[in-house]
C-alpha positions as CSV (number, residue, x, y, z in Angstrom):
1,X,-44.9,-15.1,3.6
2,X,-43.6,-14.8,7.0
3,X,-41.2,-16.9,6.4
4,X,-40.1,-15.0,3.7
5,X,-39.2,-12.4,5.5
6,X,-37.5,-13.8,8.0
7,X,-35.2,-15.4,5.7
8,X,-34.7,-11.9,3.9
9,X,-33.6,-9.7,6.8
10,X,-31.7,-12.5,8.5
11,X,-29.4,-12.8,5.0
12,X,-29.4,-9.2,4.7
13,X,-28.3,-9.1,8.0
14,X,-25.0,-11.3,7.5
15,X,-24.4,-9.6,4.3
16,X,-24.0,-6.5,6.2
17,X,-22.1,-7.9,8.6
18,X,-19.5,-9.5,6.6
19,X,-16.0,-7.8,6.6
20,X,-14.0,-7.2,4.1
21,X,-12.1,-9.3,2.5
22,X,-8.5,-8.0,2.3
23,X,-5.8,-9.5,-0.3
24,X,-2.2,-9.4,0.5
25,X,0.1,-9.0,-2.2
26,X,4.2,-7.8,-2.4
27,X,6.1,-6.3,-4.4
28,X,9.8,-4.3,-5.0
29,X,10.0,-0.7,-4.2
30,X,13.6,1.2,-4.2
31,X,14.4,3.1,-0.7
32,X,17.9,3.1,1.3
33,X,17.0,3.8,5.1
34,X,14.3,4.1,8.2
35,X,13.3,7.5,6.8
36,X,12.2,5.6,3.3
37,X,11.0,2.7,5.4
38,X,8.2,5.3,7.0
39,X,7.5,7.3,4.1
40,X,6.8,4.3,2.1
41,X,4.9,2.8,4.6
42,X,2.7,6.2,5.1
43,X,2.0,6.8,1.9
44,X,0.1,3.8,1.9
45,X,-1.9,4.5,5.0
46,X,-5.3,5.1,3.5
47,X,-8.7,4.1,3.6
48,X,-9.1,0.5,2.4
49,X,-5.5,-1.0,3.2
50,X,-4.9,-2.6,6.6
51,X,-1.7,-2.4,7.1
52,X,1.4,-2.1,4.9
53,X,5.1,-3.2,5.9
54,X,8.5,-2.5,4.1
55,X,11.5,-4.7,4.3
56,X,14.4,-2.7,3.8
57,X,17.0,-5.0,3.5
58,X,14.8,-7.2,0.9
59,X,13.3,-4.1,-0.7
60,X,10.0,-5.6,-0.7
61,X,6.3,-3.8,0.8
62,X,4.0,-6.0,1.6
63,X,0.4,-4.6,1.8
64,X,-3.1,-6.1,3.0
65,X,-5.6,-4.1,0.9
66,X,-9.7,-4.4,0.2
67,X,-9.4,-4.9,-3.6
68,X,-13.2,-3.5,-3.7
69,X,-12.2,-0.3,-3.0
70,X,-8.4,-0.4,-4.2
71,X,-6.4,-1.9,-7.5
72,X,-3.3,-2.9,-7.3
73,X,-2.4,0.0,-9.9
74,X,-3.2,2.3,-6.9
75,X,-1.4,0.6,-3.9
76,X,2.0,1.0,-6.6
77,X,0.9,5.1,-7.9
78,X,0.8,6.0,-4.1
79,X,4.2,4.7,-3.4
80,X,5.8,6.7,-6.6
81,X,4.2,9.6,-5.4
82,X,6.1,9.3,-2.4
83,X,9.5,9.3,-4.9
84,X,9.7,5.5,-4.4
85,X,10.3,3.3,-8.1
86,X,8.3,0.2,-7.5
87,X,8.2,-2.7,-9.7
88,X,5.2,-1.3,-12.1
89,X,5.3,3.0,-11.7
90,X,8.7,4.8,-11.6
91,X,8.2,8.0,-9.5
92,X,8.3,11.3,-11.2
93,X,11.1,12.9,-11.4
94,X,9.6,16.0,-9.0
95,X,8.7,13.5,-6.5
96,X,12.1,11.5,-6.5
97,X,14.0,15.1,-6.3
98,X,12.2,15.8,-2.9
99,X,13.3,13.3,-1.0
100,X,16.0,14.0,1.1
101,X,19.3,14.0,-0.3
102,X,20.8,10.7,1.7
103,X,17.2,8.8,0.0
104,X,18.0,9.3,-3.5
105,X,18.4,5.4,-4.0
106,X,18.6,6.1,-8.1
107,X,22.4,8.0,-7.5
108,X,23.6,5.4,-5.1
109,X,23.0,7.4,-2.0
110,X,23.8,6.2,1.6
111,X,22.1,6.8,4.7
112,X,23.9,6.6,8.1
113,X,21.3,3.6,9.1
């Protein structure tokens, strides 16, 4: 019976101590400059996703997420709120109107970066 619980608390104990597993995954998502480049990458700041990085010349955010607490479905509705089209969820047309006018990447725009 001892024994028992030994074994018990020591597995609890490394289940607890386990951490998370994060999944990295890409995927398109429309901006023009720097300004896009930190909006993007801020809007995916958030509890459950390590880190997220935007290449701007490839178009293409790259984002280590726990997938226990966050789907995919999420990582690309938090971008579109921001105004960016990704690859799944076009923004709304509210959010794409607030971005600054040289951001609109939908009308061609160019930013002086």
């Amino acid at each position: 019976m001892k024994n028992l619980i030994i074994i018990t608390v020591a597995a609890m104990a490394i289940s607890f101590g386990k951490p998370p597993k994060y999944k990295t995954i890409s995927f398109t998502v429309e901006g023009r400059c720097s300004m896009c480049k930190d909006r993007i990458q801020q809007a995916l700041d958030k509890p459950g996703i390590r880190k997220a990085i935007y290449n701007l010349d490839e178009k293409t955010l790259t984002v280590a997420y726990n997938p226990k607490k966050l789907e995919e479905i999420q990582l690309h509705n938090l971008v579109a709120i921001a105004g960016h089209d990704t690859e799944l969820v076009k923004a709304s047309n509210a959010a794409y109107m607030a971005l600054p006018d040289c951001c609109r990447y939908r009308e061609g725009a160019k930013c002086d970066d």
